[in-house]
LOMIZA-860887 format. One record per residue: x, y, z of N, C-alpha, C in turn. Coordinates in steps of 0.05 Angstrom, whole numbers, padded with zeros to 5 digits, always signed. Last residue first. Layout:
XYZXYZXYZ
...
END
This chain:
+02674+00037-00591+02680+00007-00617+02694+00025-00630
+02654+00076-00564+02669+00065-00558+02688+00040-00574
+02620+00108-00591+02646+00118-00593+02662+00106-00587
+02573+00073-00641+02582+00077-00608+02619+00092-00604
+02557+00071-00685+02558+00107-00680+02568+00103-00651
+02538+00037-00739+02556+00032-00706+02560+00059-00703
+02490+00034-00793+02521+00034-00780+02526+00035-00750
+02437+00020-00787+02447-00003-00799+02488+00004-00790
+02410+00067-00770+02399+00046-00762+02430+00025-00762
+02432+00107-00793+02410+00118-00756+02406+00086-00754
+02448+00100-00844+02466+00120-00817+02457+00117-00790
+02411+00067-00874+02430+00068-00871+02448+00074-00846
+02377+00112-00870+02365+00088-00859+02394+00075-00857
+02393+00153-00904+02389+00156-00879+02387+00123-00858
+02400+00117-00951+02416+00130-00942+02419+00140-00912
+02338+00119-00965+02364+00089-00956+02387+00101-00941
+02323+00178-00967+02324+00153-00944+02326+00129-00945
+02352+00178-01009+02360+00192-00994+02350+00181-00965
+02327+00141-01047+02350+00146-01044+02362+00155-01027
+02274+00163-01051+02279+00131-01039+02313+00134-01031
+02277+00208-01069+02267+00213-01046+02283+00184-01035
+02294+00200-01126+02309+00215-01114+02305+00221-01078
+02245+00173-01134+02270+00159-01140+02287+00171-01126
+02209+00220-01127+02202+00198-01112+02228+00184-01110
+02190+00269-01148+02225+00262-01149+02222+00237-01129
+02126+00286-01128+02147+00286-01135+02180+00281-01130
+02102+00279-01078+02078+00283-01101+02107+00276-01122
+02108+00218-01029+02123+00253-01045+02106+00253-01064
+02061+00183-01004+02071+00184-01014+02080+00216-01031
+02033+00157-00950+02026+00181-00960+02058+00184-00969
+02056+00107-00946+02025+00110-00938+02013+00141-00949
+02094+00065-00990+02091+00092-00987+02061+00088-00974
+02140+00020-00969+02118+00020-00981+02096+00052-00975
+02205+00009-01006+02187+00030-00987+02161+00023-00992
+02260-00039-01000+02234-00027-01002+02221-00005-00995
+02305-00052-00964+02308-00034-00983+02284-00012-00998
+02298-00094-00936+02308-00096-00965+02316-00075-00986
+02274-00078-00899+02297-00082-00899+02317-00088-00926
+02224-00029-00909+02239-00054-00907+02255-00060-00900
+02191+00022-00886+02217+00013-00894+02219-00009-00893
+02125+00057-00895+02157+00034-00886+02168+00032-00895
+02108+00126-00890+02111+00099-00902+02126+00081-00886
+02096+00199-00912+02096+00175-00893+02095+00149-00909
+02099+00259-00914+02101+00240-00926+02111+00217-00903
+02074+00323-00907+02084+00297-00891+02092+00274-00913
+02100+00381-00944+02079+00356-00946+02095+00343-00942
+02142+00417-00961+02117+00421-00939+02097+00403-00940
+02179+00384-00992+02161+00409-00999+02131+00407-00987
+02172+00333-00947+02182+00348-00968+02163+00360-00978
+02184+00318-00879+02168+00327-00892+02186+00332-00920
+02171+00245-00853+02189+00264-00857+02166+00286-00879
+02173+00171-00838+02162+00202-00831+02177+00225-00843
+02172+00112-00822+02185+00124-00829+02170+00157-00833
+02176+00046-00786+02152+00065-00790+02167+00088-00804
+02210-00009-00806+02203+00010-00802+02186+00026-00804
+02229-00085-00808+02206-00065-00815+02209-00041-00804
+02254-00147-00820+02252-00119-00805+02232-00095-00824
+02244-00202-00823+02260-00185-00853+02263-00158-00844
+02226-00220-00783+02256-00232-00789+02263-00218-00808
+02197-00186-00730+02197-00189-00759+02223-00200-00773
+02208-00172-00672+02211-00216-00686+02201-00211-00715
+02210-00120-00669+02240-00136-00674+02233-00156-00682
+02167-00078-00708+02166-00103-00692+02195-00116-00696
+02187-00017-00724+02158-00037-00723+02154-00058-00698
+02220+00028-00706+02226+00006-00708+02199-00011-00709
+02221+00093-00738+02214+00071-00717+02214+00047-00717
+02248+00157-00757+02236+00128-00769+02243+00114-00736
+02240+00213-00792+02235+00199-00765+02232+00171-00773
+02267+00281-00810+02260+00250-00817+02255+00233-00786
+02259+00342-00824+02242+00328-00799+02237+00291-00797
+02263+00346-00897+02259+00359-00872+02259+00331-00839
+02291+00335-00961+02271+00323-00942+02277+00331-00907
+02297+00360-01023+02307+00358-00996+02284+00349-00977
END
């Protein structure tokens, strides 16, 4: 499980998009980007279940970024 997620938008004129991304598991920060592709490039990377980590923040990345949450649409 992954705690306290945070992700930031790098630079909009990146044409493939980029995020700053953040969160803790088993009480260690773990930090990195996001692609758009899907990618992660880990700066301080989970000691463990990494596959299972990527997963969960596509997923997130997914919900906070990529779906429509306006009530009005």
């Amino acid at each position: 499980m992954i705690t306290h997620f945070q992700q930031k938008e790098i630079d909009r004129s990146i044409p493939d998009g980029k995020w700053s991304i953040s969160f803790f598991h088993n009480k260690k920060r773990c930090t990195g980007y996001y692609h758009k592709n899907g990618d992660i490039t880990w700066v301080n990377a989970p000691e463990d279940h990494e596959e299972d980590i990527k997963a969960i923040v596509h997923d997130l990345m997914l919900y906070h970024v990529y779906e429509d949450h306006d009530p009005n649409h």
